[in-house]
C-alpha positions in Angstrom: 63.7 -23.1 -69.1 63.7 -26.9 -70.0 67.0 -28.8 -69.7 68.1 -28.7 -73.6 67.4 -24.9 -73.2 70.0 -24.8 -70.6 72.6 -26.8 -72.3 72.9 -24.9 -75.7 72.9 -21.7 -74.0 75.8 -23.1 -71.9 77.2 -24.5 -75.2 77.7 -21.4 -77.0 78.8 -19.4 -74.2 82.0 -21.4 -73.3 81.8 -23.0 -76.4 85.3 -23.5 -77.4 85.5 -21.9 -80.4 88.3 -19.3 -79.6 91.5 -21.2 -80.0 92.9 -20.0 -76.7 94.2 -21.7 -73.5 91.6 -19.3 -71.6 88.3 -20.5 -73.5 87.3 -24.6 -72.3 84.1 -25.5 -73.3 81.7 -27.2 -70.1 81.8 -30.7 -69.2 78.2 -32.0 -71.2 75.9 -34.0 -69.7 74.6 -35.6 -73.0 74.5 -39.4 -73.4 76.2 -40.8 -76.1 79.9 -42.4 -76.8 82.6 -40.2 -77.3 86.6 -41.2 -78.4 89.3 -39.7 -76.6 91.6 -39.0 -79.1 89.1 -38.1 -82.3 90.0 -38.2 -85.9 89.8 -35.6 -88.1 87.0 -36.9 -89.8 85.4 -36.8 -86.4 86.5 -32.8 -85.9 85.4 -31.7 -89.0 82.0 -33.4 -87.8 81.8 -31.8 -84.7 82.4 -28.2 -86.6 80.4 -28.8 -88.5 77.8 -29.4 -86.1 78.9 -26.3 -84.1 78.7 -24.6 -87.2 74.8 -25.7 -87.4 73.8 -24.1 -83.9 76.2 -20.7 -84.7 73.9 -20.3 -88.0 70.4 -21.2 -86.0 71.1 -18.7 -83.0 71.9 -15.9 -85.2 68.8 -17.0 -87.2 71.5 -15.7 -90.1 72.4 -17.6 -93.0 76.2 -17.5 -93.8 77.2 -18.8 -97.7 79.0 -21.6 -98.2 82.2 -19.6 -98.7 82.0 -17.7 -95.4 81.3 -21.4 -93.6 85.2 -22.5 -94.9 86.4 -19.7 -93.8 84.9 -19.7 -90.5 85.5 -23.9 -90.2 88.8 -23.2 -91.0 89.9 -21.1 -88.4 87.4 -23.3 -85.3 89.5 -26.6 -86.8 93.0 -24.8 -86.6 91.7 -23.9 -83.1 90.6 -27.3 -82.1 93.6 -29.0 -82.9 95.6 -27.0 -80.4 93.7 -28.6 -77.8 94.3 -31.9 -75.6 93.4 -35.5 -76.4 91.1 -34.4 -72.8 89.8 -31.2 -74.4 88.5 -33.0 -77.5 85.9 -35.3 -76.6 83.7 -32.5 -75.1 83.1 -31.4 -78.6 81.3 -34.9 -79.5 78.2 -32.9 -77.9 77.7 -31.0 -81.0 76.0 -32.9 -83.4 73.4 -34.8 -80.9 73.0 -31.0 -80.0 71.9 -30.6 -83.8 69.9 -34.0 -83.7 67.9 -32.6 -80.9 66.6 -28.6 -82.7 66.3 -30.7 -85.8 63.4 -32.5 -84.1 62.2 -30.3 -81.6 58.5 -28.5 -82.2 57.6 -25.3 -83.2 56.7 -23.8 -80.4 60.3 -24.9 -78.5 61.9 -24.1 -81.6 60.8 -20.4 -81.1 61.5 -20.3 -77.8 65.3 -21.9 -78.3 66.5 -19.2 -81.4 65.4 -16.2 -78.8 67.6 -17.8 -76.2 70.2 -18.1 -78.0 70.1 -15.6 -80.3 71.2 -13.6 -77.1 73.7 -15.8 -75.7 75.5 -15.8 -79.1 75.4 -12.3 -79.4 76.6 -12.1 -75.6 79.7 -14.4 -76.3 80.8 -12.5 -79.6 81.0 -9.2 -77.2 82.8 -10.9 -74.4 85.0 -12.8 -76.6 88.8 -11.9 -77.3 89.2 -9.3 -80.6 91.8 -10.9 -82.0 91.3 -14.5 -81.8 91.0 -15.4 -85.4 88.2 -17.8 -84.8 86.5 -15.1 -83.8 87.6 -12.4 -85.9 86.4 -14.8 -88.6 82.9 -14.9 -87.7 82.8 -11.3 -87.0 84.1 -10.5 -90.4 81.4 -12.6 -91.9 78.5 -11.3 -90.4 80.0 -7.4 -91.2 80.5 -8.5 -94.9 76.6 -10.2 -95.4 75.2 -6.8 -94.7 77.8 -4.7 -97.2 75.9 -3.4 -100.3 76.6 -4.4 -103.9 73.8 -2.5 -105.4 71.6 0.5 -103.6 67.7 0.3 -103.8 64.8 -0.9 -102.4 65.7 -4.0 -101.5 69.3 -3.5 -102.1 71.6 -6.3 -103.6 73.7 -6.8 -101.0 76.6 -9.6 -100.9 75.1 -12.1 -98.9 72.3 -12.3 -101.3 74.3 -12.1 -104.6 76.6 -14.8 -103.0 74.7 -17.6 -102.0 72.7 -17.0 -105.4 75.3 -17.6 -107.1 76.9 -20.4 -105.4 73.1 -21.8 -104.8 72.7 -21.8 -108.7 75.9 -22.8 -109.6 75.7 -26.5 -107.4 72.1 -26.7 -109.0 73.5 -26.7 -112.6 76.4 -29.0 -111.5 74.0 -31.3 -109.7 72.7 -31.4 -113.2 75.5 -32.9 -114.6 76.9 -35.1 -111.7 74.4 -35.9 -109.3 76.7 -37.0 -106.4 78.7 -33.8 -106.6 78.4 -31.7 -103.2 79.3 -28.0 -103.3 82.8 -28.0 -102.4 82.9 -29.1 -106.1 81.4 -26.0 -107.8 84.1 -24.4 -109.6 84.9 -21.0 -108.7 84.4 -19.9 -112.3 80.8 -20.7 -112.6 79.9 -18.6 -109.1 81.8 -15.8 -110.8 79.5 -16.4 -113.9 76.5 -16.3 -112.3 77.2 -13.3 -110.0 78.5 -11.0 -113.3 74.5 -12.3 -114.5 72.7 -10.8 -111.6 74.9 -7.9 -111.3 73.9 -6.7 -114.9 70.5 -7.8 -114.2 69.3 -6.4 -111.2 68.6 -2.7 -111.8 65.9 -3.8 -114.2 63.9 -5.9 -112.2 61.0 -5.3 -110.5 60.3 -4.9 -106.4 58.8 -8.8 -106.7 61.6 -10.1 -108.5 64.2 -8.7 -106.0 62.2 -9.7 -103.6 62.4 -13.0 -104.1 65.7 -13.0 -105.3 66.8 -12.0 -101.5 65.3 -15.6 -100.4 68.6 -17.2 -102.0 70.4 -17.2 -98.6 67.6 -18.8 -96.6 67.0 -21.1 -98.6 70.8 -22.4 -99.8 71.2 -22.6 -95.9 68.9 -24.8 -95.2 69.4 -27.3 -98.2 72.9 -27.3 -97.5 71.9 -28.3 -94.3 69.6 -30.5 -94.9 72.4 -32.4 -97.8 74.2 -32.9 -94.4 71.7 -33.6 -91.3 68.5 -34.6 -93.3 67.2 -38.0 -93.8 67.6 -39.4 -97.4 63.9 -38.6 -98.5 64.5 -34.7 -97.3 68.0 -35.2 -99.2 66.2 -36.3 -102.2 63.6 -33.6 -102.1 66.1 -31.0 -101.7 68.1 -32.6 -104.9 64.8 -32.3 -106.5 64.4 -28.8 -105.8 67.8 -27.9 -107.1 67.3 -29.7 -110.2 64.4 -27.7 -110.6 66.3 -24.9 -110.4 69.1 -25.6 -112.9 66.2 -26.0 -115.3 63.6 -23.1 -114.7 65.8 -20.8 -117.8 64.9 -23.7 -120.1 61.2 -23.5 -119.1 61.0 -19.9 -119.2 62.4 -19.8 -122.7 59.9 -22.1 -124.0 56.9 -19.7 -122.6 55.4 -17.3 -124.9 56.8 -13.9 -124.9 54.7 -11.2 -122.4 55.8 -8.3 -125.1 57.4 -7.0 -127.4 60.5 -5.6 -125.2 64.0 -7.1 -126.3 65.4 -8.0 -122.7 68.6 -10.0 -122.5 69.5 -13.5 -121.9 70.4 -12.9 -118.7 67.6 -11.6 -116.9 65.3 -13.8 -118.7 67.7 -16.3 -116.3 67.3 -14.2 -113.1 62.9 -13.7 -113.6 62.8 -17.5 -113.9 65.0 -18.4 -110.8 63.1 -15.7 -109.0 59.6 -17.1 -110.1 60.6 -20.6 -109.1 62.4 -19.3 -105.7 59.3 -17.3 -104.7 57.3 -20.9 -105.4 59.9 -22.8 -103.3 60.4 -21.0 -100.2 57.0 -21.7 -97.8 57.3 -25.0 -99.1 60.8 -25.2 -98.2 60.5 -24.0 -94.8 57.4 -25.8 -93.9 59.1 -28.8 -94.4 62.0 -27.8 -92.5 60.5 -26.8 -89.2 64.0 -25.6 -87.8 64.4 -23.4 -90.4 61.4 -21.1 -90.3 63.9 -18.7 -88.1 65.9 -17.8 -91.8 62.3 -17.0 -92.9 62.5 -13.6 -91.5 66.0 -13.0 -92.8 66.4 -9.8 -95.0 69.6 -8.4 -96.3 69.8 -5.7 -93.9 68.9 -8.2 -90.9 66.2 -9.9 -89.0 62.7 -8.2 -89.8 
């Protein structure tokens, strides 16, 4: 196992996330300048970034809701430790620099690896740390079902959806808004839309509807860790998004069936979703793990 390998593991197995005088992360060794006494500017960084290798173990998109939550409770952890404590934390994001440019091949190698180690720490770890708890409780609720079928609608999907769609249209409007800004209304909007939509659509259409959270994950991650041209491309995409209703409702109709605003909405975003996603992921070598994503787990 190569020495990045080795580190990661060791990263996510004493990695400091429980908020408890009992869980130190190790002593990295990983060049780079780190601050004794951090900022929270700097924290929220490092969470972030510790956030990053959580999501690409598990090889399981969380939405952007669940990620506050679970932020939330590492930061209130974090600041309980010592100006000693902190620094070790700096490893994180050159951690992230180093699977976002890793190949293929390693890249495979590295989720397996840690995919176990995470899942190993989450058994071991203390049940009522809230840290904890938190990501425990998010991974339970992506799985819950909204809607019974075949796919199901489950939350994770109609979630990120909705908050995925929602930043597009507000992109649309302000295009330096991130999506921290998406009001809370319009997710509620756009979940009520798919909710009264999806019993009518077709196997295809769900099925690429349930691509939503793999690819909001990795845009939202590439708005933070990619360079400016994958920023751009990904702003591109979204925009793209926002407008697919307007381009379906300028297509001659297939029939003569009255079908309602609303799912005219949901077919587009799930044409233009399907057309997305290999690019998406081919682009975005690190990501090809969310590929296999379903809503019921990893295929």
């Amino acid at each position: 196992m190569s020495r990045v390998l080795k580190i990661l593991i060791m990263v996510l197995l004493f990695c400091g996330l429980a908020a408890g005088a009992d869980s130190q992360p190790p002593s990295l060794d990983i060049p780079g300048p780190a601050s004794a006494a951090p900022a929270v500017e700097k924290l929220e960084k490092n969470a972030q970034a510790f956030l990053f290798v959580l999501e690409f173990g598990l090889g399981s998109p969380f939405t952007a809701a669940q990620e506050t939550i679970i932020l939330d409770e590492l930061l209130a952890g974090w600041q309980t430790k010592t100006d000693t404590d902190l620094p070790k934390f700096d490893a994180y994001p050159r951690i992230v620099e180093m699977i976002m440019t890793m190949k293929a091949k390693d890249l495979d190698a590295l989720r397996k690896e840690l995919e176990t180690s995470v899942r190993e720490w989450l058994d071991g770890s203390p049940a009522g740390d809230p840290a904890v708890k938190a990501v425990r409780s998010q991974l339970e609720q992506k799985g819950k079902v909204v809607i019974p079928g075949d796919p199901p609608l489950t939350e994770m999907v109609v979630s990120a959806y909705s908050e995925m769609v929602a930043f597009a249209r507000l992109l649309r409007q302000d295009p330096d808004a991130s999506w921290e800004d998406v009001e809370r209304g319009s997710v509620a909007g756009l979940r009520r839309e798919i909710l009264s939509a999806w019993r009518e659509f077709g196997p295809e259409d769900c099925k690429n509807l349930n691509t939503a959270p793999a690819l909001w994950i990795t845009w939202r991650k590439a708005f933070l860790y990619g360079t400016s041209e994958e920023r751009d491309r990904v702003r591109k995409d979204l925009l793209r998004l926002a407008a697919a209703p307007e381009e379906q409702g300028n297509r001659p109709s297939s029939g003569g069936s009255s079908i309602s605003q609303g799912m005219v909405k949901q077919r587009a975003y799930s044409y233009l979703l399907a057309q997305m996603k290999q690019t998406t992921f081919n682009t975005f070598m690190w990501s090809q793990g969310f590929k296999g994503w379903t809503p019921m787990g990893k295929t």
